[in-house]
N, C-alpha and C positions, 0 to 999 in steps of 0.2 A: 965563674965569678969568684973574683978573690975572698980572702975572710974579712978585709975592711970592707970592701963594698956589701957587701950581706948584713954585717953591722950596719951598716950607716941606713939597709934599704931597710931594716928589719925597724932604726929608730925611727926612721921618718914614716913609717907604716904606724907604728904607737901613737906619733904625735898628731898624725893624721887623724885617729878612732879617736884619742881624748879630746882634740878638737872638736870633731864630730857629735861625740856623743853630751859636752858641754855647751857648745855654740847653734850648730847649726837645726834645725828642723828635723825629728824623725819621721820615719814611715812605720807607722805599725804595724804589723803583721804577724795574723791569729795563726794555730799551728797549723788548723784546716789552710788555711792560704798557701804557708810556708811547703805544705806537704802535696798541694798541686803544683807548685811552681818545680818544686824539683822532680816530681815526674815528668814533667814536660821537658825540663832542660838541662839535665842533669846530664852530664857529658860522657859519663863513663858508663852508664845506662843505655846511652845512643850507642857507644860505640861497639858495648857488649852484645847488641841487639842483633847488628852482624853476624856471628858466632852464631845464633840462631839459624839468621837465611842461611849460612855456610853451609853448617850440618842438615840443615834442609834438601840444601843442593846435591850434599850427597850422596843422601836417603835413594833422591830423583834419579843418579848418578848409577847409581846399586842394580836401579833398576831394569837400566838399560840392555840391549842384546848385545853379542858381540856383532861386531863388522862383517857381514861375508866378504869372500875375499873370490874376485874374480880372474881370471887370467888368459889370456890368445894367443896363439902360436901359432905361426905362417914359414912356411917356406921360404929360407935365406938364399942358397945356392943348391941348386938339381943339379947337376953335372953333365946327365944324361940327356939333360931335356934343353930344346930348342931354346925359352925363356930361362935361361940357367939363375936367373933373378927373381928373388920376388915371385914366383909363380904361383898367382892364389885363383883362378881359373877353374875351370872342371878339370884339367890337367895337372894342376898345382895340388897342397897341401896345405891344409890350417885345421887347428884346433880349438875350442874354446873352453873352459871350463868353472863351475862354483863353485864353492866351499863354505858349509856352516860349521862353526865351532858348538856344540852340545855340550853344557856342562850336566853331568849325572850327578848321582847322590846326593841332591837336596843344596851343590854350591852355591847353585843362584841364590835360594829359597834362605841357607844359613845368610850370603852376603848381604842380602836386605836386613832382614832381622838383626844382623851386628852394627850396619848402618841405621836401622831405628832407631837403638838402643844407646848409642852414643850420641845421636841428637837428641834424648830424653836426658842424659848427663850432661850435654850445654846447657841445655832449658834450665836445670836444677841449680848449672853453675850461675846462671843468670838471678835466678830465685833468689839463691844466696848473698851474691852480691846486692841486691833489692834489699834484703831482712839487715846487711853490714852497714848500709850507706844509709838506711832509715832511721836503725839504731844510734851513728853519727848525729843525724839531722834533728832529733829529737833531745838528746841526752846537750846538743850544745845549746840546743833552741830554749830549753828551761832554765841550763844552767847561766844563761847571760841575763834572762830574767829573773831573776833570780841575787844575782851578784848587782843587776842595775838596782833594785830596790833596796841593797842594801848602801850602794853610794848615794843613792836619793838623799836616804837617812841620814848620810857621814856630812855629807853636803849641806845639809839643813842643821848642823849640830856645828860644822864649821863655819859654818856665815854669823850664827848666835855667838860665836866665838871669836871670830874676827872685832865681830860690835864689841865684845867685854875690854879685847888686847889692847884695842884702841884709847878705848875711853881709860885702862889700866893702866896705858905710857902714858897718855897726859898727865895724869892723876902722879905718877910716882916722880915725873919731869917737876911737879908743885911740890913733892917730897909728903904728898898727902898718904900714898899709897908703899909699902915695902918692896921692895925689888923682887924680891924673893916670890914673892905673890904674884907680881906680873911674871915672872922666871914659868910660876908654876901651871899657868895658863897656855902658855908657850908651848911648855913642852903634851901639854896635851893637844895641843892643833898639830904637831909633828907627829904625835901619833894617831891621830887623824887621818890626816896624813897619808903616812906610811900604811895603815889598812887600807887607804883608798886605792894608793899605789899599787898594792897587792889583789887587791879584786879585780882593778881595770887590767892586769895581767894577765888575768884567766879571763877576762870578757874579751882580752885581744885574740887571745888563740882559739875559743869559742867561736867568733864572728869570724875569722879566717876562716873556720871549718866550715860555719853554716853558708855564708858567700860562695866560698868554693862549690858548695855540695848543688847550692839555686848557680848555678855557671852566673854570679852576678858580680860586680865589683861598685855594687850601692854601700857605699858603708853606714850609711842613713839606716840601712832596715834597723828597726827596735821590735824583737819578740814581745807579745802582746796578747798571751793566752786568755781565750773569754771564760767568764768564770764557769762556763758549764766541763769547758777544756779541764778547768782545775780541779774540779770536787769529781771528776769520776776519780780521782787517783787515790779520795780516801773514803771511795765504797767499800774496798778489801776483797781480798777473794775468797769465795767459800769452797774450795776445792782443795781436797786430801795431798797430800806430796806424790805419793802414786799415783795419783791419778794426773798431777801434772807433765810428771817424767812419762806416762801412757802419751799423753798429747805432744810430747815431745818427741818421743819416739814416730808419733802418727805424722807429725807434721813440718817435722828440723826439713829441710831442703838439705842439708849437708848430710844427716840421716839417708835420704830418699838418694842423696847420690852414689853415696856407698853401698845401698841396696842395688839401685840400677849398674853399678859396675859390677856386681856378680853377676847378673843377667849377662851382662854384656861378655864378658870370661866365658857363661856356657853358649854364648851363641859362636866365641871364637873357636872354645874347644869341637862344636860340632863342625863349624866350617873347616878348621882345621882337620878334621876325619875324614869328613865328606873329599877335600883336597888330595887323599892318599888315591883315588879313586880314578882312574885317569879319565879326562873328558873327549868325547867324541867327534872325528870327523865326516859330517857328510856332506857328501855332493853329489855332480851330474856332469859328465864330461860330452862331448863331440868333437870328434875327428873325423876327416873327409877322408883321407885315403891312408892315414898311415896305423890302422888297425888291423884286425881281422877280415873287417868287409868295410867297404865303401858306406862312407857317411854313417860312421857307427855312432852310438849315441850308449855310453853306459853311464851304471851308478856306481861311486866311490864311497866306500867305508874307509877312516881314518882311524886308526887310538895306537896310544904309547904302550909298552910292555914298561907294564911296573916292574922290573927287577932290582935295582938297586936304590933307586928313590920311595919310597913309600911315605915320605913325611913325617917319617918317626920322631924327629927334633923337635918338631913345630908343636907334634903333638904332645912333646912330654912338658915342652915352655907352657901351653895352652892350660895343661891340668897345676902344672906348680902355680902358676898366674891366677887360676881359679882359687887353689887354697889359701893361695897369701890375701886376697881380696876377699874371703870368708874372714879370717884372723882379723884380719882391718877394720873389716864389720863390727865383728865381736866387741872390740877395743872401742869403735865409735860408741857403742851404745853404750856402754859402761863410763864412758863423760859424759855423753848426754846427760845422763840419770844424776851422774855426781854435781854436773854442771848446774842442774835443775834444782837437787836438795840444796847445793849452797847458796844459791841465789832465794829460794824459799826462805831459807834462814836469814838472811842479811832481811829480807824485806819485812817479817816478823821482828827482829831486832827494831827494825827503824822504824816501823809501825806503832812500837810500841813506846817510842821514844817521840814520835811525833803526837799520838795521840796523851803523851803527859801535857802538851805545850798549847791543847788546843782551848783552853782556858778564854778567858778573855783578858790573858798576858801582855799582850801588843796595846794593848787597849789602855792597861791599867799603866804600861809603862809611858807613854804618851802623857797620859796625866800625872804622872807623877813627873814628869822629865819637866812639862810646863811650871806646872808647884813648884820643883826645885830652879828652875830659872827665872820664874818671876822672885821668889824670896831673895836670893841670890843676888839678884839687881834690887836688892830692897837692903838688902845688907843684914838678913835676918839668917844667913845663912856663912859659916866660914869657909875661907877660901879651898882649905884642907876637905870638908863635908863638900860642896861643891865638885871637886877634880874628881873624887872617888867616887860620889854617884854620876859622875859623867863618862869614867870609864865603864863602871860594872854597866851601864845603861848601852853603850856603843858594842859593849862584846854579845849581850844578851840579844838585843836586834839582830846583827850578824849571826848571830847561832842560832836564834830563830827560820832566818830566812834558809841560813846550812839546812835545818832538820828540815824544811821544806822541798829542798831542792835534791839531798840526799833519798827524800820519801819515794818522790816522782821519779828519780834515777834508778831507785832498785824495785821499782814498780817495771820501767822500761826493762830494765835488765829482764825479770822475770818473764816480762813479755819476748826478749830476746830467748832466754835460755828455753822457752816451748814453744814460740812461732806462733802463736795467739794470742787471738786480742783479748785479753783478761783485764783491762784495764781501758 
């Protein structure tokens, strides 16, 4: 796809949602809804899920015996003999024989065990991906409610404002009214506006994500948290920073994989030993006549002379692979931890920033925005006092609804950065 066409698909995708979210009917839907639908249909989840049976298969795989291996030998040409063909008669000559492959020193035994052990690191990669794409599906699902309550507000302040413009041209058309004054109305609906313009931009790329994440192409859906959904996010948590980075440690999936990959390093390093160790041939042979005695029947012992293979390479890849995979370790846990205090810190900041606002602010600004719009159309108020409590009133909503949205966001975070539900 060219860069015009991705523009053109990317406007008519915007004009599509504004329409949407102006004109047509939504669908509501609570976060409990939003959070079964994408277990169910979430497409990267189905396909990761694969990756599971895979590593399954080959746990099952591991487990298997080798193949014996059978083989019979007859008589092609006798030279001496009457039937100088083929001669498989009491006359004649054939042998048959088996062969079991025996692996010693615990190869089977390590090969499962390294096969366990990396279907526990698919499992974990799967986990991970679950905790990425939840975090997504959350973080856009508030943030678009969030941003729609504040265009509600813009919406409801612009239609009160259309009614003034209006009745503002007649009036200045009669020469009753200053130019200047309808000018200054004006330029307050453009900035109207222009915020609206700016939230529905982040509600665009929100609703792409959360669409995406339910495999839906409803552009209808409208996040719809019930309010029980809302006020757990400002119970707070009562849990020390260490002890969170402890729960983090216990329960990151990405954590648990970096653990599981050193497991998986010593089950290589032993299979890798155990592989120096050469594995055994047995069997059971018969031969009609071309042995010692007639219709002999012996046992065969098989094995290689380790002399110059001992698997020394493999085995020194296995131990360096083991260290670098401890170090790796090391280094994950030391972001975890950091990951955890900073995300604790952000949520205390914003905590404490949400909890100045929970006032009955919203409440008093309401009434006070009515007050000033009735005087205002009463003419008890000037056009000047008017514009400036209509801006300071539009920014303070908007920032209102931010500290709300910001609260919930570094609440989810904290629940990302330890894998628990603390919220």
């Amino acid at each position: 796809m060219d860069k015009k066409s991705y523009k053109m698909k990317s406007f008519c995708f915007y004009i599509l949602l504004v329409f949407t979210s102006s004109g047509l009917a939504q669908t509501p839907l609570t976060l409990s809804d939003c959070e079964t639908l994408f277990l169910k249909n979430n497409l990267s989840l189905l396909a990761n899920q694969y990756n599971i049976d895979k590593a399954e298969a080959t746990v099952l795989q591991s487990k298997i015996w080798d193949l014996p291996q059978v083989g019979f030998e007859v008589n092609a040409w006798a030279p001496q003999n009457d039937q100088k063909f083929f001669n498989m008669g009491k006359e004649g000559e054939k042998a048959a024989y088996i062969q079991q492959l025996i692996k010693i020193g615990g190869q089977r035994k390590n090969q499962i065990g390294l096969s366990k052990s990396n279907a526990e690191v698919i499992r974990l990669e799967f986990d991970q991906l679950l905790r990425d794409l939840k975090y997504q599906l959350r973080t856009a699902f508030f943030s678009i409610y969030f941003d729609s309550r504040s265009i509600a507000e813009i919406d409801k302040q612009r239609d009160n404002l259309k009614t003034l413009i209006d009745a503002y041209l007649i009036q200045t058309q009669k020469g009753n009214v200053a130019l200047k004054d309808l000018v200054r109305l004006q330029n307050l609906y453009l900035s109207l506006k222009n915020d609206r313009n700016l939230l529905m931009a982040e509600i665009v790329n929100n609703k792409k994500t959360l669409i995406t994440l339910l495999n839906s192409n409803d552009m209808t859906l409208q996040p719809a948290p019930t309010d029980k959904e809302l006020e757990v996010y400002q119970t707070g948590t009562l849990f020390p920073v260490t002890e969170l980075q402890q729960m983090a440690v216990t329960n990151r999936p990405d954590l648990l994989r970096s653990q599981k990959i050193i497991e998986s390093a010593n089950w290589n390093l032993k299979l890798q030993r155990s592989l120096s160790l050469p594995s055994v041939t047995l069997g059971a042979s018969y031969d009609q006549r071309g042995g010692a005695y007639d219709n002999q029947t012996n046992l065969t012992l098989g094995i290689p002379l380790p002399l110059w293979n001992q698997n020394k390479g493999n085995i020194k890849i296995a131990k360096y692979q083991l260290e670098q995979d401890k170090t790796d370790n090391r280094q994950k846990v030391l972001e975890v931890q950091n990951e955890v205090s900073a995300a604790f810190q952000k949520y205390q900041e914003l905590k404490d920033s949400f909890v100045s606002t929970r006032s009955p602010m919203a409440e008093d600004l309401q009434t006070v925005y009515q007050g000033i719009y009735t005087n205002f159309k009463k003419s008890n108020l000037s056009i000047l006092e008017f514009t400036d409590f209509m801006e300071s009133y539009n920014e303070s909503m908007i920032t209102l609804n931010q500290f709300h949205k910001n609260l919930i966001n570094a609440c989810e975070e904290l629940n990302y950065a330890t894998a628990a539900k603390l919220f």
